[in-house]
C-alpha positions as CSV (number, residue, x, y, z in Angstrom):
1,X,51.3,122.1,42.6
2,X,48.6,122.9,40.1
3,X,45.8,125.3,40.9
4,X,42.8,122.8,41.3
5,X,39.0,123.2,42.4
6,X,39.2,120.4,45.7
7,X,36.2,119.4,47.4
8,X,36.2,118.5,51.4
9,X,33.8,116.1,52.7
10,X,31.0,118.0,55.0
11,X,32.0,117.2,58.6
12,X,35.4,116.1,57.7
13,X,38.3,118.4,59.2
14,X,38.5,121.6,57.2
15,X,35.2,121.0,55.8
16,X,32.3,123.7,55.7
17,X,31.3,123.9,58.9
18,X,35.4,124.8,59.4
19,X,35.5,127.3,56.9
20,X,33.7,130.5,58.7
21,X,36.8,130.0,61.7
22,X,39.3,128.9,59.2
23,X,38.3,132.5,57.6
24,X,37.8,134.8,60.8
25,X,41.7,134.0,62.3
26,X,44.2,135.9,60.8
27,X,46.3,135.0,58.0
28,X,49.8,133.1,58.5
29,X,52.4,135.7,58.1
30,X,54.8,134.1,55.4
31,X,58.1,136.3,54.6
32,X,59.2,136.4,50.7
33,X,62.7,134.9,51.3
34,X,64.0,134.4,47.4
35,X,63.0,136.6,44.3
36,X,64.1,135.2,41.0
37,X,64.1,138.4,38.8
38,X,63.6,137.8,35.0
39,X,63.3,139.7,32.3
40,X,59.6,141.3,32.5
41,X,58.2,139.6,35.6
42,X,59.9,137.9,38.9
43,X,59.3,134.6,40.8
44,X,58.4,135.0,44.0
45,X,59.3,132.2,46.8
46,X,57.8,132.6,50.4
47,X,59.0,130.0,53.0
48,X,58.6,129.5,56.9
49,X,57.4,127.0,59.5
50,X,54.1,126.5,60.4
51,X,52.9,124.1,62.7
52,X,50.1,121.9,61.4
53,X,47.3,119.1,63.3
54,X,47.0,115.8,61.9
55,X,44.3,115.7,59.5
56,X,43.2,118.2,56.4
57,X,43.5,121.3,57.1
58,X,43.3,124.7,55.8
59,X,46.2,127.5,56.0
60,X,45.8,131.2,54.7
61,X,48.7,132.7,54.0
62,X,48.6,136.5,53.7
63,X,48.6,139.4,52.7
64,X,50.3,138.5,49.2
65,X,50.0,140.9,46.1
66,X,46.7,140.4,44.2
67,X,48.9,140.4,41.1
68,X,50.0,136.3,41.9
69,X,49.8,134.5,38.6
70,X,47.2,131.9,39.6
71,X,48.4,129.1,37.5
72,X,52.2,129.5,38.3
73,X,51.3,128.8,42.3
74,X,52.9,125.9,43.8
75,X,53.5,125.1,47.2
76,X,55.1,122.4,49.2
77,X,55.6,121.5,52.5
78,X,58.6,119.3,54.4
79,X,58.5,118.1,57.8
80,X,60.9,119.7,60.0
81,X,60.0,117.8,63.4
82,X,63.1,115.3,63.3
83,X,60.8,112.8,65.4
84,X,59.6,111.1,62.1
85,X,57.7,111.4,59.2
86,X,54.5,113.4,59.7
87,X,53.3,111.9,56.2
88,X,52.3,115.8,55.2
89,X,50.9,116.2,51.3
90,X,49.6,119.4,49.9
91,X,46.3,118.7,48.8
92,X,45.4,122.4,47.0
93,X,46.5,125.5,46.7
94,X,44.5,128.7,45.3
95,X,45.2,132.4,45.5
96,X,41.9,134.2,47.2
97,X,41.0,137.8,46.3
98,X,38.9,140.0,47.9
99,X,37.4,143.5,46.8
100,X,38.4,146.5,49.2
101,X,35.9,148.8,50.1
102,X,37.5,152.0,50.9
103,X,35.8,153.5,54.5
104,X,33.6,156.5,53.9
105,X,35.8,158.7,56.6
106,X,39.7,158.1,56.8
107,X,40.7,156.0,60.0
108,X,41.7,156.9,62.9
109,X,45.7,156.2,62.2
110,X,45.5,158.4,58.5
111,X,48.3,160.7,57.9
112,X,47.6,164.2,58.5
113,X,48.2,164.7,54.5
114,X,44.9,161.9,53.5
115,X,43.1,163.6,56.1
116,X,43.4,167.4,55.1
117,X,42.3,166.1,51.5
118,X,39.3,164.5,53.0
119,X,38.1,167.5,54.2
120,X,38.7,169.9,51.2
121,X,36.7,167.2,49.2
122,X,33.9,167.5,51.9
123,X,34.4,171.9,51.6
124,X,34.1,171.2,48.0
125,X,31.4,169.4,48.2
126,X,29.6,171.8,50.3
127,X,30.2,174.9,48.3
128,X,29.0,173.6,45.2
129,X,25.5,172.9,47.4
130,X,26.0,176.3,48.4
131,X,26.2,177.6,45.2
132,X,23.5,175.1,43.8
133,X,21.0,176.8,46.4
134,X,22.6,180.8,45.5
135,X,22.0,180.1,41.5
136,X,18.4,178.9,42.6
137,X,17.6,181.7,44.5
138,X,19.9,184.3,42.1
139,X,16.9,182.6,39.7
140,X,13.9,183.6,42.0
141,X,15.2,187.1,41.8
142,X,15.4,187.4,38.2
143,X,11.6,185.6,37.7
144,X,10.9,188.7,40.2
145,X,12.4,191.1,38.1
146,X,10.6,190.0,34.8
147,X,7.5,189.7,36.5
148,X,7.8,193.2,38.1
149,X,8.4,194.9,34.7
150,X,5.6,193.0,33.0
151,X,3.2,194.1,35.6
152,X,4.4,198.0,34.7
153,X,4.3,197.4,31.2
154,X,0.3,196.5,31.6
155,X,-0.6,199.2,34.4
156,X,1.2,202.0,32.0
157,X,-1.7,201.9,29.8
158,X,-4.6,201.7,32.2
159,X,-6.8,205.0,32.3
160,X,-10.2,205.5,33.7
161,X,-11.1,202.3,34.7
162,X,-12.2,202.8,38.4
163,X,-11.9,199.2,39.0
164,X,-8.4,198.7,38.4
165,X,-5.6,199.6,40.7
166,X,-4.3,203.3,39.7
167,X,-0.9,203.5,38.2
168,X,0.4,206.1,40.1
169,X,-0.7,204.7,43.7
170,X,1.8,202.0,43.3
171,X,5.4,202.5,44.3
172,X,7.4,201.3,41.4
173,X,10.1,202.7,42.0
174,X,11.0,201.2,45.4
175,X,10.0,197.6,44.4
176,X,12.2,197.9,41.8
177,X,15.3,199.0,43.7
178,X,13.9,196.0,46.5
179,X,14.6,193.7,43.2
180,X,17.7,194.8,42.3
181,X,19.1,194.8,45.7
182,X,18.2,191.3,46.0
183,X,19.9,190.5,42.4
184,X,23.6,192.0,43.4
185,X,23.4,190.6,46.3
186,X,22.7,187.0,45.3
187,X,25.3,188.1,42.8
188,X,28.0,188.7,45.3
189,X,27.3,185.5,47.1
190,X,27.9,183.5,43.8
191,X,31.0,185.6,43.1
192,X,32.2,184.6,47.0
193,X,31.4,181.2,46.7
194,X,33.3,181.1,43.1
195,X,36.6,182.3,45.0
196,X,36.0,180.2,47.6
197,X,35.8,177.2,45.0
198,X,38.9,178.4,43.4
199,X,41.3,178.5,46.4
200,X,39.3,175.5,47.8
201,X,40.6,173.7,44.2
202,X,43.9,174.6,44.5
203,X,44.5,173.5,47.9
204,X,43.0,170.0,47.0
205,X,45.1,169.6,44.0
206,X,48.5,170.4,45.8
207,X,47.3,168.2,48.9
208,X,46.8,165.5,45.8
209,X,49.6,165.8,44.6
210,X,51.9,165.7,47.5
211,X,49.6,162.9,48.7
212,X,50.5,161.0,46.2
213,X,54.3,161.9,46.3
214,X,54.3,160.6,49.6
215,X,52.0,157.5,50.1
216,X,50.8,154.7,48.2
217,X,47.5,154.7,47.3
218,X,45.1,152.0,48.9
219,X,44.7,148.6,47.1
220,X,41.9,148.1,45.2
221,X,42.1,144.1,45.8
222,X,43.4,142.5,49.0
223,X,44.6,138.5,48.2
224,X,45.8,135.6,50.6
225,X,47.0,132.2,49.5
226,X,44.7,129.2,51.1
227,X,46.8,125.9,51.2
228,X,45.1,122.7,52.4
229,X,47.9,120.5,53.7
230,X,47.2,117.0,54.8
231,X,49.3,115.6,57.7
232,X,48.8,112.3,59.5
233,X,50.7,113.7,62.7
234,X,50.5,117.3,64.0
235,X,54.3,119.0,64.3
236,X,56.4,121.9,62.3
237,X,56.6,121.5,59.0
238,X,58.7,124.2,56.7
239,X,56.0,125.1,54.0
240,X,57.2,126.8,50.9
241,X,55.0,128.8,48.5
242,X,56.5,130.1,45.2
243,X,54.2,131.8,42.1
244,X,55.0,134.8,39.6
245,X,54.3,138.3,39.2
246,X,54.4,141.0,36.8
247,X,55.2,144.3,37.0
248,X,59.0,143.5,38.1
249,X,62.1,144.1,35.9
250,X,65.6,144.2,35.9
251,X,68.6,145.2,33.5
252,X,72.7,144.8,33.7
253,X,74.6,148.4,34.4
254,X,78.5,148.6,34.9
255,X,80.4,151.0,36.2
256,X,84.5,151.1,34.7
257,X,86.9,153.3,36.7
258,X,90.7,154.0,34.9
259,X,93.4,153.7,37.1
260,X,95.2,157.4,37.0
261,X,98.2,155.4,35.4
262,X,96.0,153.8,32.8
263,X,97.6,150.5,33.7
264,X,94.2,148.9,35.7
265,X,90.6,148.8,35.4
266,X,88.1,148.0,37.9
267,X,85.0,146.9,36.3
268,X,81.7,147.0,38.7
269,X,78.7,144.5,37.6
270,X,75.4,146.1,38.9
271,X,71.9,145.3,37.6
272,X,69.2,147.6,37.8
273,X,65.5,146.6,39.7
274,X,62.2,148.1,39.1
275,X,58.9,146.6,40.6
276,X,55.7,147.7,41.2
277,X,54.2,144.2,42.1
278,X,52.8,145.6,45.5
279,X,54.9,143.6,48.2
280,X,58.3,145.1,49.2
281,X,61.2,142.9,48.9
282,X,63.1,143.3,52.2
283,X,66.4,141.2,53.3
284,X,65.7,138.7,50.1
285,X,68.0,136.0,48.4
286,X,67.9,138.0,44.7
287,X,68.7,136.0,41.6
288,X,68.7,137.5,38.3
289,X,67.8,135.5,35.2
290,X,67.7,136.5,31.4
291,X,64.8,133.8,31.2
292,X,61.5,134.7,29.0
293,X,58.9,132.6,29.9
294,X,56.5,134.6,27.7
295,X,58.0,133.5,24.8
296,X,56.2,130.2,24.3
297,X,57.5,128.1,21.5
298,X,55.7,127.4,18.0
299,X,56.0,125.0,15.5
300,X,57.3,126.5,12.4
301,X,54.2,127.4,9.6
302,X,54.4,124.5,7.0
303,X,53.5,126.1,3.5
304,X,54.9,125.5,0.1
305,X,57.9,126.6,-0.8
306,X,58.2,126.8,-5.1
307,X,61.4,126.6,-6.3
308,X,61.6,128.1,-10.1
309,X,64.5,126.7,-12.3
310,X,65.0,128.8,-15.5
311,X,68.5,128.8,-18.2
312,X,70.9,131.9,-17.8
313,X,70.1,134.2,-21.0
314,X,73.4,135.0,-22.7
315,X,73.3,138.3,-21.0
316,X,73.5,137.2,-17.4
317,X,76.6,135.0,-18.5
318,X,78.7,137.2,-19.6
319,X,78.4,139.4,-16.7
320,X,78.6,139.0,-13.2
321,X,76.2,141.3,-10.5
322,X,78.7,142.6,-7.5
323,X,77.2,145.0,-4.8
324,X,79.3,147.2,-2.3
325,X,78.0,146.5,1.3
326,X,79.0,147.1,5.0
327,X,80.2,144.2,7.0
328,X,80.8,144.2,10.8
329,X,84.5,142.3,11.8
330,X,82.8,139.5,14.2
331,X,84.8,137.5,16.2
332,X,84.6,135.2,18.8
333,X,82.1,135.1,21.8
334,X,80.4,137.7,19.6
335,X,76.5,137.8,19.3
336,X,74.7,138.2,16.0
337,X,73.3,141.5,15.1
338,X,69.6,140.5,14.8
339,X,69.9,138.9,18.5
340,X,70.4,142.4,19.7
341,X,67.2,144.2,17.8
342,X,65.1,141.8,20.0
343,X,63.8,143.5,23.5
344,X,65.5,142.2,26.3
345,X,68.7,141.4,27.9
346,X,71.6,140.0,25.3
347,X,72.7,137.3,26.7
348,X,74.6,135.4,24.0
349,X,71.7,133.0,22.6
350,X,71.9,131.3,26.7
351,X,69.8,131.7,29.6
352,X,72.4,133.4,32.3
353,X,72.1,133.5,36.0
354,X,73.3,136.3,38.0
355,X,72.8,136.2,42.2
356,X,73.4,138.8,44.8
357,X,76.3,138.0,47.4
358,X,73.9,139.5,50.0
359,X,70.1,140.1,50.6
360,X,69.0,142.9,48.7
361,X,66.1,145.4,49.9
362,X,63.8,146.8,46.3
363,X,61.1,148.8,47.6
364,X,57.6,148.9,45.6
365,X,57.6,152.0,44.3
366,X,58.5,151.6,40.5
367,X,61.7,153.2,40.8
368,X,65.1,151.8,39.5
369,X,67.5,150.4,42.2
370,X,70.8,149.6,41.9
371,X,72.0,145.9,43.4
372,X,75.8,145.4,43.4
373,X,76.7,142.0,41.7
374,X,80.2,141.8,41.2
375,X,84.0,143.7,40.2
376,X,87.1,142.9,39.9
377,X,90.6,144.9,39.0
378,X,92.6,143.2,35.6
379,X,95.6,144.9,34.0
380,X,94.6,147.2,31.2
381,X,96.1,147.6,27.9
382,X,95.1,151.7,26.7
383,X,95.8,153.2,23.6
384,X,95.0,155.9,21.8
385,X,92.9,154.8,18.6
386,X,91.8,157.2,15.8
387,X,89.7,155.9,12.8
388,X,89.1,158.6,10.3
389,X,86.6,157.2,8.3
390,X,84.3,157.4,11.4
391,X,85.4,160.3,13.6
392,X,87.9,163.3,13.3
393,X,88.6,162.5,17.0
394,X,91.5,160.6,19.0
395,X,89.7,158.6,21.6
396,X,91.4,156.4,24.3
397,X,90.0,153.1,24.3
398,X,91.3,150.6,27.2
399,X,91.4,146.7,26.7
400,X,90.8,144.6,29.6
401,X,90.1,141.0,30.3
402,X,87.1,139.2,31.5
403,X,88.1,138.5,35.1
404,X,84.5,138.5,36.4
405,X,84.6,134.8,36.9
406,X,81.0,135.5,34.6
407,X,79.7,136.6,31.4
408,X,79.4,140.1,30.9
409,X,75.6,141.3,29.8
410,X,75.2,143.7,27.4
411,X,74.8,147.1,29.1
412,X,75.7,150.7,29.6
413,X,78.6,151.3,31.2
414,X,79.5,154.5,33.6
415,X,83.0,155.7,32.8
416,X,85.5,157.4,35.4
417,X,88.7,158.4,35.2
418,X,90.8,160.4,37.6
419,X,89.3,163.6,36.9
420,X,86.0,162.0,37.3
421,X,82.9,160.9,35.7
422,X,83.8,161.6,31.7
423,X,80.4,160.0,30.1
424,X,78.4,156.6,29.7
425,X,79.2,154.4,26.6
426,X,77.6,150.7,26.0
427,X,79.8,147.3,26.5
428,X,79.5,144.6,24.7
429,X,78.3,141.2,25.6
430,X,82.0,139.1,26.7
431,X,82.4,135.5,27.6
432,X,84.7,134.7,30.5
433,X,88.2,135.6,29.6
434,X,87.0,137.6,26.8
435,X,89.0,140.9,26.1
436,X,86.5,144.1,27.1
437,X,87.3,147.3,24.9
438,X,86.0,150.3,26.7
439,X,86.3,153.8,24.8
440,X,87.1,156.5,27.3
441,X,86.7,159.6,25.7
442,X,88.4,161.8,23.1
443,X,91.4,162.9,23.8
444,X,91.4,167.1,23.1
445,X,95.1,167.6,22.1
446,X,94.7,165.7,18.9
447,X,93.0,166.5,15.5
448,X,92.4,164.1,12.6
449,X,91.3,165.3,8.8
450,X,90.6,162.6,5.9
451,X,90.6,163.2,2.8
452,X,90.0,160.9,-0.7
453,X,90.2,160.7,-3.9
454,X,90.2,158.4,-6.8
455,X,90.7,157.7,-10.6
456,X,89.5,155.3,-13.0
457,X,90.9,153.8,-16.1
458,X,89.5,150.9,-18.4
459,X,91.6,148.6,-20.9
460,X,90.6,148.8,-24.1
461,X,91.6,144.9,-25.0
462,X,90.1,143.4,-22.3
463,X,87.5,146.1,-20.6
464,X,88.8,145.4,-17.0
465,X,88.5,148.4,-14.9
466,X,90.9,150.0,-12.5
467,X,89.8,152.2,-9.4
468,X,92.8,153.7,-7.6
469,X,91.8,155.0,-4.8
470,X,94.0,157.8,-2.3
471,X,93.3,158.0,1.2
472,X,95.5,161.4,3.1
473,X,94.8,161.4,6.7
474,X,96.8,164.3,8.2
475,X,97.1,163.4,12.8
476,X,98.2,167.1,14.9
477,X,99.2,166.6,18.2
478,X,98.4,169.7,19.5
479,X,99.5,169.9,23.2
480,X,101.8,172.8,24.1
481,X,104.5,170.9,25.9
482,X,104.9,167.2,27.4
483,X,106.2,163.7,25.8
484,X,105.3,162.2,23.0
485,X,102.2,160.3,22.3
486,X,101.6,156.8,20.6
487,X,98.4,157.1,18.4
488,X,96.9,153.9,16.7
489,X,95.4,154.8,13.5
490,X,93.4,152.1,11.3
491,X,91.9,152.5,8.4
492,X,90.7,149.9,5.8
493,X,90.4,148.7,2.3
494,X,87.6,147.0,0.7
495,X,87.5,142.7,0.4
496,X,86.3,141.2,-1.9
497,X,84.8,137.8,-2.3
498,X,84.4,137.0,-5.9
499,X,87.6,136.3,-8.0
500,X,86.4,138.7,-10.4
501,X,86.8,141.4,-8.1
502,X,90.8,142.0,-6.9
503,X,91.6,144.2,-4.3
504,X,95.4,145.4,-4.4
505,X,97.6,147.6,-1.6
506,X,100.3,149.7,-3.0
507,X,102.7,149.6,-1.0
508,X,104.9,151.7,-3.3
509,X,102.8,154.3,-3.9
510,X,101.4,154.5,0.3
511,X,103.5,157.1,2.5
512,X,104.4,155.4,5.0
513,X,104.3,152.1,3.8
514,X,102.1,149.7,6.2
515,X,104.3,147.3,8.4
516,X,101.9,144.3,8.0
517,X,99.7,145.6,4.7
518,X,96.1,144.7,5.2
519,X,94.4,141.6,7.5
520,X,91.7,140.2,6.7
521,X,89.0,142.3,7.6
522,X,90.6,145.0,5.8
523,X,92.0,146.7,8.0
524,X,95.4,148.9,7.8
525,X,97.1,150.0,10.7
526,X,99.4,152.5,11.3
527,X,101.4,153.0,15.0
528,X,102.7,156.8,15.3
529,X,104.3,158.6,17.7
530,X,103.4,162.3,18.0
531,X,105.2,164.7,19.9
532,X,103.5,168.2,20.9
533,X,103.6,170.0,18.1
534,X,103.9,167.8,15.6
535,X,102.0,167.2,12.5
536,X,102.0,164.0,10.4
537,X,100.5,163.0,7.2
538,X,99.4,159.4,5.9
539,X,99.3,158.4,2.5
540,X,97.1,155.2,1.9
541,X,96.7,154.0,-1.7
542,X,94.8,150.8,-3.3
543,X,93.3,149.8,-6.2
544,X,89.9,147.9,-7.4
545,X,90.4,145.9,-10.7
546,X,87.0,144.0,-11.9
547,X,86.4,142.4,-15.5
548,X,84.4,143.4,-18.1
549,X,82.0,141.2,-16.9
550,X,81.4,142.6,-13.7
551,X,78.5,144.8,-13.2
552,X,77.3,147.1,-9.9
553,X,81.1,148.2,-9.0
């Protein structure tokens, strides 16, 4: 139902002269029963039954948040009588808002805490009065003093002039020390007052502080929803009001714990809730959604694309421009890289839906509040990977399946094994049934060094170029005592995609030989078996041969 501007007919039911008692009875109490949490805002979907008379009326419904998007309100209304149709319509529906005007003295039910910073505001107030009326009267005193000393200045020089007053008949002396008295002692009360300020500052700051630690402050705006229902017979009717609000947010968190064994993985799908939105959501339906309804949708800019067409000079065809870049293996179910730079939820490209199996509770205090979604146990497959190029570490990464009976959101994951919590690392977005890969750690017993080297050689015939490049990677299993270890190592080889570029394994040359040479990603891998102790060495060797004509090797 659109927000609209409705005009009732004077006299008619729910007209004017039905406002003023429409507005003095208190508002219907309507529960929020479902919250639809998206990515920077939540819907919001209040539902009960009311009982209505035939006729137009109007219903306040109340207190909501003040921070209801106006034009997202909608509300509807079904009868629930079972006698027959009631023939109810919703005519309107607007959110009200009203200014609070906070009372001059806290009320009579205000926590000890507001109260005690009421009054140190009223002390404070009162000593700086105080020491308004000390500074003007420390002022006096000083006007006194000048005065005083003026006046001796002038009768110092006085001499036989019977008609003025003689300089030694007045007592200078005393008036002065009646001055001076009166300075230090205004001087004293402004030093009193100044520690009375100080401690009375403190207090009020801590009370302020713990004040707002502890309680919410007041609302600024107080809001109720009017609905004007129209009903042909009075009975129940099951009224539903739904509308959005910011300052509500949620994000995915998981939580993987190892099985001692290594042979299982439970997986935990949580999501994380902030809002601030001003209602409390208590015993609600909770639905998460990676929906951003903020993101309108444009048309694309139409301007003019110019397309140059220019011949090859001879230079450019003899030679051919190659560059060296990074490229990330994809594979399937995977997202794109520049759909993870944008803020938000990665959610494959798809709006997902995630629900609670039970009402959910999220307070409205802006703090992060974890909602169980889902887990599930699935065998594991564990190994312990090393890749030289990027760490001199051994890490045991565990490979699970998808069991969820959902997509898995991109997220940080907690990680426990059986000595505990070990760290948090970041999973990947997976589709159902997708494998999970899950890096647990290093493992400490195990040490990897990398070294390289390379040598280049050009024909003289034909100018092609040969890079042969050496890869050593020496593995030490380090552990005193116990079995021996399998260790995955992978390393890769460049790939090239122009036929002018050839990228060779030799095998020959490679200590040990790879069992399946390179896939095609790239990527070598070796399988070893380490016992404590033990110390192994891998030779990897390959070579780059381009043509003369290649340039940017």
């Amino acid at each position: 139902m659109t927000v609209t501007e409705t005009t009732i007919r004077p006299g008619a039911p729910g007209g004017p002269s039905e406002r003023g008692e429409a507005a003095e009875k208190a508002p219907l109490a309507l529960p929020i029963t479902s919250v639809t949490c998206l990515e920077d805002r939540a819907q919001v979907e209040r539902s009960g039954t009311v009982e209505v008379a035939a006729g137009v009326q109007r219903l306040r419904i109340g207190p909501v948040t003040a921070l209801a998007v106006d034009r997202s309100l909608r509300a509807d209304a079904v009868d629930v009588s079972g006698v027959g149709d009631l023939g109810v319509t919703v005519v309107d529906a607007r959110v009200v808002r009203a200014a609070v005007v906070a009372p001059p003295t806290p009320a009579e039910d205000a926590s000890k805490l507001r109260t005690l910073v009421f009054d140190l505001e009223q002390e404070l107030g009162e000593l700086a009065r105080r020491r308004q009326r000390a500074d003007a009267a420390f002022a006096v005193v000083r006007q006194a003093r000048e005065e005083l000393l003026r006046a001796l200045g002038e009768f110092a020089g006085i001499e036989g002039d019977s008609s003025a007053v003689r300089f030694d008949t007045v007592d200078w002396a005393g008036r002065l020390e009646a001055v001076d008295a009166a300075a230090e002692e205004r001087h004293e009360e402004l030093y009193r007052i100044d520690r009375e300020q100080e401690r009375a500052t403190a207090r009020l700051s801590e009370a302020r502080a713990a004040l707002a630690a502890s309680e919410e402050p007041p609302e600024g705006l107080s809001a109720v929803i009017e609905v004007v229902v129209e009903a042909q017979k009075p009975g129940p009717v099951q009224l539903t009001v739904v509308h959005l609000v910011p300052c509500a947010l949620w994000r995915p968190a998981y939580r993987a714990v190892l099985a001692a064994d290594g042979a299982s993985l439970t997986l935990a799908a949580d999501a994380m809730v902030w809002q601030r939105t001003g209602e409390d959501w208590t015993g609600v339906r909770l639905a998460l959604s990676t929906a951003r309804p903020t993101l309108a949708a444009a048309p694309p800019s139409l301007v003019d694309d110019e397309l140059a067409l220019r011949d090859k000079s001879d230079e450019e065809k003899k030679t051919v421009e190659v560059d060296i870049r990074e490229e990330e293996i994809g594979k399937v179910g995977a997202v794109a890289d520049n759909a993870a730079d944008l803020p938000g939820v990665d959610d494959g490209g798809e709006v997902r839906v995630l629900a609670a199996p039970t009402p959910v509770t999220v307070p409205s205090d802006g703090r992060p509040h974890r909602v169980h979604l889902t887990s599930f146990t699935a065998a594991a497959r564990t190994e312990n990977a090393a890749t030289p190029e990027l760490s001199p570490l051994v890490t045991k990464v565990v490979h699970v399946p998808n069991e969820a009976g959902h997509v898995l959101l991109a997220g940080p994951v907690d990680l426990v094994r059986s000595s505990g919590f070990v760290g948090r690392g970041r999973l990947k977005f997976a589709g159902q049934g997708e494998e999970v890969r899950l890096p647990f750690g290093s493992e400490d017993t195990f040490r990897v060094v990398r070294h390289t080297s390379e040598r280049k050689s050009t024909k003289a015939l034909t100018g092609r170029s040969v890079t042969v490049r050496t890869v050593k990677v020496f593995v030490s299993h380090l552990a005193g005592e116990g079995p021996a270890v399998p260790v995955v190592l992978r390393e890769r080889i460049p790939v090239s995609e122009v036929s002018a570029v050839e990228v060779r394994l030799r095998p020959e040359e490679c200590d040990p030989a790879p069992a399946a040479g390179a896939d095609a990603e790239g990527i070598v891998r070796y399988e070893l078996t380490l016992a404590p102790g033990e110390r192994r060495e891998i030779t990897l060797v390959y070579e780059l041969s381009a043509s003369g004509k290649v340039q940017g090797m």
